[in-house]
C-alpha positions in Angstrom: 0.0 0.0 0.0 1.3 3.6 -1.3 1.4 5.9 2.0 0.4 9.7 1.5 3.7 10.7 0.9 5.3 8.5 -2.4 1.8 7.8 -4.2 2.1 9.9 -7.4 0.0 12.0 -9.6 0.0 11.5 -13.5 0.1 15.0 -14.7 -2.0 16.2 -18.0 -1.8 18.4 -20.6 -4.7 20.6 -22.2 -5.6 17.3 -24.3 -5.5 14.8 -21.6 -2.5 13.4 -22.2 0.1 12.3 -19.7 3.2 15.2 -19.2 4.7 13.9 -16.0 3.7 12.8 -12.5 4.2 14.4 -8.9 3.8 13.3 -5.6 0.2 13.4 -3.9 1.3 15.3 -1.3 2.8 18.2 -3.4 -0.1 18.4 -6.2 -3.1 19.9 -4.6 -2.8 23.7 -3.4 -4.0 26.9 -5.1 -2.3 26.2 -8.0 -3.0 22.8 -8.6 -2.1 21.5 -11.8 -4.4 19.9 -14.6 -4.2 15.7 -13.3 -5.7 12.5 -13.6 -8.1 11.1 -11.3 -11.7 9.4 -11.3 -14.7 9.5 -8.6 -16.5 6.2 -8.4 -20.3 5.6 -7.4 -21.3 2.2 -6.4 -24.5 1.5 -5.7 -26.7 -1.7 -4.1 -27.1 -4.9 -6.0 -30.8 -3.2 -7.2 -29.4 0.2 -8.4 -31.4 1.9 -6.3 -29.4 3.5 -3.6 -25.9 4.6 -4.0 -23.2 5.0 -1.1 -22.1 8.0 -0.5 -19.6 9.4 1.9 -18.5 12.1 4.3 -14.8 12.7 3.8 -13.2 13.4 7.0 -12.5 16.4 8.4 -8.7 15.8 8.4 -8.4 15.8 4.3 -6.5 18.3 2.7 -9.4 19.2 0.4 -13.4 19.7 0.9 -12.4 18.3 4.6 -16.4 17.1 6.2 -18.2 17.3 2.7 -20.5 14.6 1.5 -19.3 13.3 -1.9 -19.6 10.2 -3.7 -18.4 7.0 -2.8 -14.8 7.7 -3.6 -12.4 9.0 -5.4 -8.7 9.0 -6.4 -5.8 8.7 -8.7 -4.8 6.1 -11.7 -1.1 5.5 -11.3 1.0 5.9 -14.4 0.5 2.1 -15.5 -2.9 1.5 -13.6 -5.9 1.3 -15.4 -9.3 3.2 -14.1 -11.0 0.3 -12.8 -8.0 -1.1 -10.9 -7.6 2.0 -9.3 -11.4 2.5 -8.4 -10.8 -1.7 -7.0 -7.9 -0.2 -4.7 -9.2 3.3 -3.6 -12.5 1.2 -2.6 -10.4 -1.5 -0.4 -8.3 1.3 1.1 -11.3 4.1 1.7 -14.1 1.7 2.3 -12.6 -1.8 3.5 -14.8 -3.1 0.5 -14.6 -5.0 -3.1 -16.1 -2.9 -6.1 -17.7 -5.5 -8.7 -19.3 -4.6 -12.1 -17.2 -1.7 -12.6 -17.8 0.5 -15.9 -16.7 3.6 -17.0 -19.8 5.5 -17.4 -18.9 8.9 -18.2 -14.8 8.9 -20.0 -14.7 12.6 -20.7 -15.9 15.1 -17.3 -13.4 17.7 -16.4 -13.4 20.1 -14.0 -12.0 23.3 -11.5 -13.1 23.8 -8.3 -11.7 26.2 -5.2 -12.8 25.1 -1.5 -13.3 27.6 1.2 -9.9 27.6 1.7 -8.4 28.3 -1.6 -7.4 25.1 -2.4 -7.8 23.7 -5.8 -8.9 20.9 -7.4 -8.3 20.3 -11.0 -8.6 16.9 -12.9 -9.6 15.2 -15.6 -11.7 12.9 -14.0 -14.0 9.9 -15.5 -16.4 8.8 -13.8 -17.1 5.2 -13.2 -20.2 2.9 -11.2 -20.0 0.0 -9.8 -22.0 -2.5 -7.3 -21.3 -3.3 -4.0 -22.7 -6.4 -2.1 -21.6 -5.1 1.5 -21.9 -2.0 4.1 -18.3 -0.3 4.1 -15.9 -0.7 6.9 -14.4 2.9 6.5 -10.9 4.3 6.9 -11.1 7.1 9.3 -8.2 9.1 7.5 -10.8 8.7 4.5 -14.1 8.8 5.9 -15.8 9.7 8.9 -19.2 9.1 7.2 -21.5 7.0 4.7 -25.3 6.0 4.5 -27.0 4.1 1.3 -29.5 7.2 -0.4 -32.0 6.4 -3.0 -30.6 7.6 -6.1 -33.4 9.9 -6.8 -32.9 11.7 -3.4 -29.1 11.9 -4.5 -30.4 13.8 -7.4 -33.1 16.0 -6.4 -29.8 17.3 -3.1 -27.7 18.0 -6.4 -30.3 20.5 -8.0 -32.0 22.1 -4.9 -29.3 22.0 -2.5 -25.6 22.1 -4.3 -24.3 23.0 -1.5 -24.1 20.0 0.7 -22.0 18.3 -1.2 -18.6 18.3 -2.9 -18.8 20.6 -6.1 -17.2 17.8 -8.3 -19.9 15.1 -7.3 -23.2 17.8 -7.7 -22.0 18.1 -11.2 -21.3 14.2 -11.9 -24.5 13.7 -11.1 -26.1 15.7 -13.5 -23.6 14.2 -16.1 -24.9 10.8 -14.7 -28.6 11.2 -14.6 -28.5 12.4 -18.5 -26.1 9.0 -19.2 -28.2 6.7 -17.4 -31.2 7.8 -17.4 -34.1 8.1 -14.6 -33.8 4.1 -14.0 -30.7 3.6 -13.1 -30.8 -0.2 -12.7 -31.8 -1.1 -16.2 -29.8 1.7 -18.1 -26.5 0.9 -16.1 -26.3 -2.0 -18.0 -25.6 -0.2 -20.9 -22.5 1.6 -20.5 -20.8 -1.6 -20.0 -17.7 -1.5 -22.3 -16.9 2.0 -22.3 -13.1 3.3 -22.4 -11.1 6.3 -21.1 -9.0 7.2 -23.9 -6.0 8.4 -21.4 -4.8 5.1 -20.1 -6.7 2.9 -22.4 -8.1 0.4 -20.0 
C-alpha cells in the first residue's frame, strides 16, 4: 500500500495526455495542476441506492463534505478500474464489482473555502457493492446508502451539501443513465477512457 507521501499524480496536458507525474502530497494547493483522477459511485445490487460518503475532516481538500463513494488517482501504469478496486479497499474496506466507466470525458475546477484547488480530468465510473463499508477514518468519517433519486433531487436544490465535483457528476450521470438507473446501467458496460486505455 502507497502511503500519503510517495503515491504519485500523473500529470495532464490541455488534451489529456500524460506530461509527467508528482507526488500526492505536493499536487493539490491553489495552483494545482491539470491531473488525472476518477470519482467512483457504487451503488446496491438493485441500483437503487448509491453510497455516499463524508470525507473526513482531516483531508487536505473539501475536509467534512458529502461526496460520492470515492475518489482518487490512476497511477501511471494503472488502469481506471484497478484503481477505483484499490481506492474502494483502502477508503471503504470493501470489493467494487461490475465496474464500468460511465462517463470517460468530465473535467473540472473547483476552489474550496480555503483556496485550495482541485483540478482533474476525472472519469467517472459505477459499480455495485454487495456489502456495508468498513471505512478508513483518515478517509471517511461518514456513509449512509441514499435512494438515487434523493441523490439527485440534493444535487439540484441544495448544491451545496455536497462536494462541487460530485453535484456536477451527477447531472452528467442522470442524462447518461437515465431516470432508471438499474436497467440503463447495464448499458455503459464496455466503455473506455482514452488516457490510459483500460
Amino acid at each position: 500500500m502507497q502511503s500519503r507521501t510517495d503515491e504519485l499524480v500523473v500529470l495532464l496536458d490541455e488534451n489529456n495526455q500524460p506530461v509527467g507525474i508528482m507526488p500526492k502530497h505536493e499536487v493539490h494547493s491553489d495552483t494545482t495542476p491539470y491531473h488525472y483522477a476518477f470519482s467512483c459511485y457504487l451503488f446496491n445490487r438493485a441500483g437503487t441506492h448509491v453510497l455516499m460518503t463524508r470525507r473526513a475532516t482531516t483531508k487536505q481538500t473539501w475536509p467534512g463534505v458529502w461526496t460520492n463513494t470515492c475518489c482518487g488517482h490512476p497511477g501511471h501504469t494503472e488502469s481506471l478500474t484497478g484503481a477505483a478496486i484499490r481506492r474502494a479497499s483502502f477508503e471503504l474496506g470493501v470489493e467494487a464489482l461490475d465496474l464500468k466507466v460511465a462517463v470517460p470525458e468530465f473535467s473540472y475546477r473547483a476552489v474550496d473555502a480555503s483556496g485550495m484547488v482541485e483540478n482533474e480530468f476525472c472519469p467517472i465510473l459505477i459499480g455495485t457493492l454487495d456489502a456495508d463499508p468498513q471505512p478508513n477514518p483518515d478517509e471517511v468519517c461518514d456513509w449512509a446508502w441514499v435512494p438515487w433519486e434523493t441523490v439527485v433531487t440534493i444535487a439540484s436544490d441544495a448544491p451545496s451539501l455536497l462536494s462541487p465535483w460530485s453535484v456536477e457528476q451527477i447531472q452528467r450521470l442522470t442524462h447518461v443513465l437515465g431516470s432508471d438507473l438499474a436497467a440503463s446501467a447495464q448499458a455503459v458496460a464496455g466503455t473506455r477512457s482514452d488516457v490510459r486505455g483500460v
